[in-house]
C-alpha positions in Angstrom: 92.3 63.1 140.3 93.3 65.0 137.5 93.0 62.6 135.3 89.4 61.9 136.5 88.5 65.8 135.7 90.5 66.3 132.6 88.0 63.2 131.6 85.0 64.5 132.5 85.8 68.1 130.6 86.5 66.3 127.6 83.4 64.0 128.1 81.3 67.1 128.9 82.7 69.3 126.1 82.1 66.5 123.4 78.7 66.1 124.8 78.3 69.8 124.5 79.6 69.2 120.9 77.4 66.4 120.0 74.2 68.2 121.2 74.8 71.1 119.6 75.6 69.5 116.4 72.4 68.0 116.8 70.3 70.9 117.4 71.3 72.6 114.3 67.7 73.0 112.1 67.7 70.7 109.6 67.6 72.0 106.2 64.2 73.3 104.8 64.5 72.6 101.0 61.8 73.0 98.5 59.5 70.3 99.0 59.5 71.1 102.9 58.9 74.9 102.1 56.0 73.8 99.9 54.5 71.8 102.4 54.8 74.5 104.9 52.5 75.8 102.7 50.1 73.2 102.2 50.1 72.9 105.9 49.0 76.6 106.6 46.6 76.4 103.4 44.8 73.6 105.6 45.2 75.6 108.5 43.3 78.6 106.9 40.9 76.8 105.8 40.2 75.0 109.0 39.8 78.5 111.1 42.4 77.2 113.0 45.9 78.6 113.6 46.9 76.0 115.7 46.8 73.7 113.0 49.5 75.4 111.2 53.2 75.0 112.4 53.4 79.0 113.4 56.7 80.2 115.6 55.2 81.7 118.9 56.3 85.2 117.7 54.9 84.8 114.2 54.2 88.3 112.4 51.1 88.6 109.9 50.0 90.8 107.7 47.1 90.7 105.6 47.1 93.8 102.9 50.1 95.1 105.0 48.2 95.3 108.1 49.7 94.0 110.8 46.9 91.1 112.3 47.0 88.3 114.4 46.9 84.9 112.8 42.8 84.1 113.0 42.0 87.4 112.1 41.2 88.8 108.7 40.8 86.1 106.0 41.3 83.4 107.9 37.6 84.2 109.2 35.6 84.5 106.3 37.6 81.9 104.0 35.4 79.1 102.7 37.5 77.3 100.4 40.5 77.1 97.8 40.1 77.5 94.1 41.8 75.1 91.3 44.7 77.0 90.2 47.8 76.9 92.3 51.2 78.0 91.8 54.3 77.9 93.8 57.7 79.3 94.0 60.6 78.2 96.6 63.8 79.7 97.6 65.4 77.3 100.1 68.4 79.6 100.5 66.4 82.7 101.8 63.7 80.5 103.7 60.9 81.7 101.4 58.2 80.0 99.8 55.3 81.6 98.1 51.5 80.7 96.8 49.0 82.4 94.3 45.7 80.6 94.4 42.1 81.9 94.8 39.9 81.6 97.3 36.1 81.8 98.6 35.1 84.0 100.7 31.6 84.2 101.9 30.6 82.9 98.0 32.6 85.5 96.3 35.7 84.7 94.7 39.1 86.4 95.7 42.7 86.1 94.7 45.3 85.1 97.5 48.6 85.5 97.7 51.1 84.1 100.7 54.7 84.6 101.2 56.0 82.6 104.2 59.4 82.5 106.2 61.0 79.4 108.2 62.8 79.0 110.1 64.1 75.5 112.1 60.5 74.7 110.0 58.4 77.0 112.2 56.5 79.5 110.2 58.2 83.0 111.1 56.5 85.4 108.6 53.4 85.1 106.9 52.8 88.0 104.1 49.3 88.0 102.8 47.5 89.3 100.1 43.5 89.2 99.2 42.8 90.4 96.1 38.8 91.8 96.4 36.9 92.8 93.3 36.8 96.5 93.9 36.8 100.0 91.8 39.1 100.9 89.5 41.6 97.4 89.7 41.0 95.4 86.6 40.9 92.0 86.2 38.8 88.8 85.4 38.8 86.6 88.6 37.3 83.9 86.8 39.9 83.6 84.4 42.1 81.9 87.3 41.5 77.8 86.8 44.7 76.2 86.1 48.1 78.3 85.6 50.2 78.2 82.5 52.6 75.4 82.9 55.4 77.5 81.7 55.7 78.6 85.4 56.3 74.8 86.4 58.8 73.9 84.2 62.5 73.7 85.4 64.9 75.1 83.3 68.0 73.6 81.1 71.0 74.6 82.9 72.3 76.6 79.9 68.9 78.8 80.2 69.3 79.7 84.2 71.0 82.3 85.6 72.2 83.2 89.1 70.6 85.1 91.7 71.8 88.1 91.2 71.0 88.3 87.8 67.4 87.2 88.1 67.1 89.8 89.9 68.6 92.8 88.3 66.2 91.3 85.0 63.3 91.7 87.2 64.1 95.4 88.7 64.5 96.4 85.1 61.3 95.6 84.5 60.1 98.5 87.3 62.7 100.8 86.0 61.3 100.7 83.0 57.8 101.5 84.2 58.7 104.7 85.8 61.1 105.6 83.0 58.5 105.1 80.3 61.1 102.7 78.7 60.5 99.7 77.4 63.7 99.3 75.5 65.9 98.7 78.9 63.9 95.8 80.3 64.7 92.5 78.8 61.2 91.6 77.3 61.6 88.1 75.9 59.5 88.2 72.4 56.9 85.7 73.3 55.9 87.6 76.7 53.2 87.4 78.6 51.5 89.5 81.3 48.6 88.8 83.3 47.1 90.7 85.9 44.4 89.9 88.1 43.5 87.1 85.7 43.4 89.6 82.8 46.3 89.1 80.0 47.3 92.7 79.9 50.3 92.2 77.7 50.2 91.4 74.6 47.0 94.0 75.2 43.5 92.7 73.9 40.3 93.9 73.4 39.8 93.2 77.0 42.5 94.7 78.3 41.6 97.6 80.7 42.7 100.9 82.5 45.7 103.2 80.6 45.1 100.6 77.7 41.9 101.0 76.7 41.7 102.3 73.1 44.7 101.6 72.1 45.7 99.3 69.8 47.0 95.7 70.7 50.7 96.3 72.0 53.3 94.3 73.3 54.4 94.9 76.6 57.6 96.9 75.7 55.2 98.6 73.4 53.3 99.6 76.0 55.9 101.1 78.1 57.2 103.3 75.3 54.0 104.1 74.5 53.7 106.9 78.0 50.6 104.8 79.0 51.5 104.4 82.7 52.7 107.7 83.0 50.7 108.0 86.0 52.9 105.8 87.5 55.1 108.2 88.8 57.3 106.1 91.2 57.7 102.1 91.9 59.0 101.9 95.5 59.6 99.9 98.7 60.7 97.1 96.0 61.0 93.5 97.9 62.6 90.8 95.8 62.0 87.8 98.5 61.7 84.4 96.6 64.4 83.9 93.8 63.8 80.5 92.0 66.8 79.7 90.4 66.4 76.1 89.1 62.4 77.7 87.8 64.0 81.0 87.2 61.3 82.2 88.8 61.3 85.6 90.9 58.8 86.7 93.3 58.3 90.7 93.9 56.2 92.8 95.9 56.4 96.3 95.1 54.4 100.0 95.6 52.9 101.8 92.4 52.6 105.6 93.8 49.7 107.2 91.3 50.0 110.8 92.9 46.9 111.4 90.2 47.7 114.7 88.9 49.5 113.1 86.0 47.0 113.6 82.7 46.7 110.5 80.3 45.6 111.0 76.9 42.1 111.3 77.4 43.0 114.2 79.7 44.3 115.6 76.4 41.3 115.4 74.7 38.7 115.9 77.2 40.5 117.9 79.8 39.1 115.3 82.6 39.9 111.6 83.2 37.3 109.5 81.5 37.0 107.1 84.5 36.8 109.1 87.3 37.3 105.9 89.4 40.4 104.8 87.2 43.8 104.8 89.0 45.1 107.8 87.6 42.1 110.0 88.7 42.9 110.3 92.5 45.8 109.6 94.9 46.3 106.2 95.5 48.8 103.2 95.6 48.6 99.4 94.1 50.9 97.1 96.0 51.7 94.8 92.7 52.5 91.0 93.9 54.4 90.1 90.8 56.3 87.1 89.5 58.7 86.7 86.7 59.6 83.5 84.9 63.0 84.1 83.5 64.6 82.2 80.6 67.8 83.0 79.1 67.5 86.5 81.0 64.7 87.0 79.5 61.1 87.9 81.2 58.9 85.3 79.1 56.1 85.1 81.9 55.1 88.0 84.2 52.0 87.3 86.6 50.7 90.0 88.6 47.9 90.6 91.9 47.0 94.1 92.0 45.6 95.0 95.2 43.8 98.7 95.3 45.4 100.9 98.8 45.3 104.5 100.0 47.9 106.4 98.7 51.2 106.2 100.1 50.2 102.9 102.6 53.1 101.2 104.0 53.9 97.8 102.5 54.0 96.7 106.3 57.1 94.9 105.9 
């Protein structure tokens, strides 16, 4: 009898065993994160949250308001643009997009950062980007993205995570420090914003730029010209790429807007009344960094226009 029951504990604690081995989630690595992606891309598009693998308890945010998933964008989306770029971070269970979309026959820049986990979608942080006063940028810039971002790195030119990410905090630091000299600016750098290269500056460039002269980008810090930028907080480093050496950021720039620029200086008043340093308000900057030998050799930027002092949501 004992025999009969010391068999059947072993048979029920290796069955115990077996299916618990075999409910362990199976790995999400980067090609399942990306085609989490793609599947709630087509989701979107369809209208249709069911369509999308969503956990039941999914949070969404659009613009760091908290919606339900079939509200906001996914109403008035009409299509996807041509450029596209990804980043994947199998270890943290992120995945992220920048695209652009149509929305009721205006173009708008999107941005998705989505969670897994046991391949459900968890979290789903989302960004439109609408043409607006006072946030720069040239939409229609956005067709295909550089192919810096897609290229892997040599194993000599990647670092770990840690240090990615200390390369891309600088970066902030230096903007509210006015100190271009502490963030590790690789000499071919380039910043675009909105679809607008902001750094090295052009004619074109816009906002605390505009009259200067061209201007790297740790010219530009050391020039004062965000200023008005008085702090960088709620700073979110969720997606860190090593084998792309690619980190993704989401970030607030507080712009109290009793900081004077230089046309202050001459004029005693802002010269765009509507410019970000003119009034109280916040950006929420969804920024990535391509990082190569520690170096910040891509930055690419959304800039999304909020009331001062909004909550990131997350």
């Amino acid at each position: 009898m004992r025999r009969v029951l010391l068999a059947a504990l072993l048979g029920g604690t290796l069955l115990g065993s077996a299916a618990a081995a075999h409910a362990t989630p199976v790995p999400c690595d980067r090609g399942c994160l990306v085609g989490l992606m793609d599947s709630y891309l087509r989701a979107l598009i369809a209208h249709d949250p069911k369509q999308a693998p969503l956990a039941p308890h999914v949070k969404f945010t659009e613009n760091t308001n908290r919606l339900a998933p079939g509200d906001g964008l996914w109403q008035t989306i009409t299509g996807l643009g041509t450029y596209t770029l990804y980043a994947a971070d199998p270890q943290a269970g992120n995945v992220v997009y920048y695209g652009t979309a149509q929305e009721n026959g205006q173009r708008v820049l999107l941005a998705v950062r989505l969670h897994q986990q046991a391949q459900r979608i968890t979290e789903v942080e989302s960004f439109v980007i609408r043409k607006a006063t006072g946030v720069h940028g040239s939409f229609e810039n956005l067709t295909v993205a550089d192919p810096v971002w897609a290229q892997p790195l040599a194993r000599a030119d990647q670092l770990p995570r840690p240090a990615l990410i200390h390369a891309a905090n600088q970066y902030f630091n230096g903007i509210e420090q006015g100190n271009g000299d502490i963030v590790p600016f690789d000499d071919d750098c380039v910043r675009i914003e909105n679809g607008l290269q902001t750094a090295p500056s052009t004619a074109a460039a816009a906002g605390a730029l505009a009259g200067h002269a061209p201007m790297t980008a740790r010219e530009q810090f050391n020039s004062k010209a965000f200023r008005y930028i008085t702090q960088v907080t709620q700073r979110r480093f969720s997606v860190v790429d090593e084998e792309d050496g690619i980190v993704f950021a989401t970030v607030m720039f507080q712009h109290p807007g009793n900081v004077p620029t230089a046309d202050w200086a001459k004029t005693g008043l802002p010269a765009n009344p509507n410019g970000l340093s003119a009034y109280p308000n916040t950006t929420q900057i969804i920024e990535a960094f391509k990082i190569r030998r520690g170096k910040l050799l891509r930055i690419f930027a959304y800039v999304s226009l909020l009331p001062y002092r909004q909550s990131p949501g997350w």
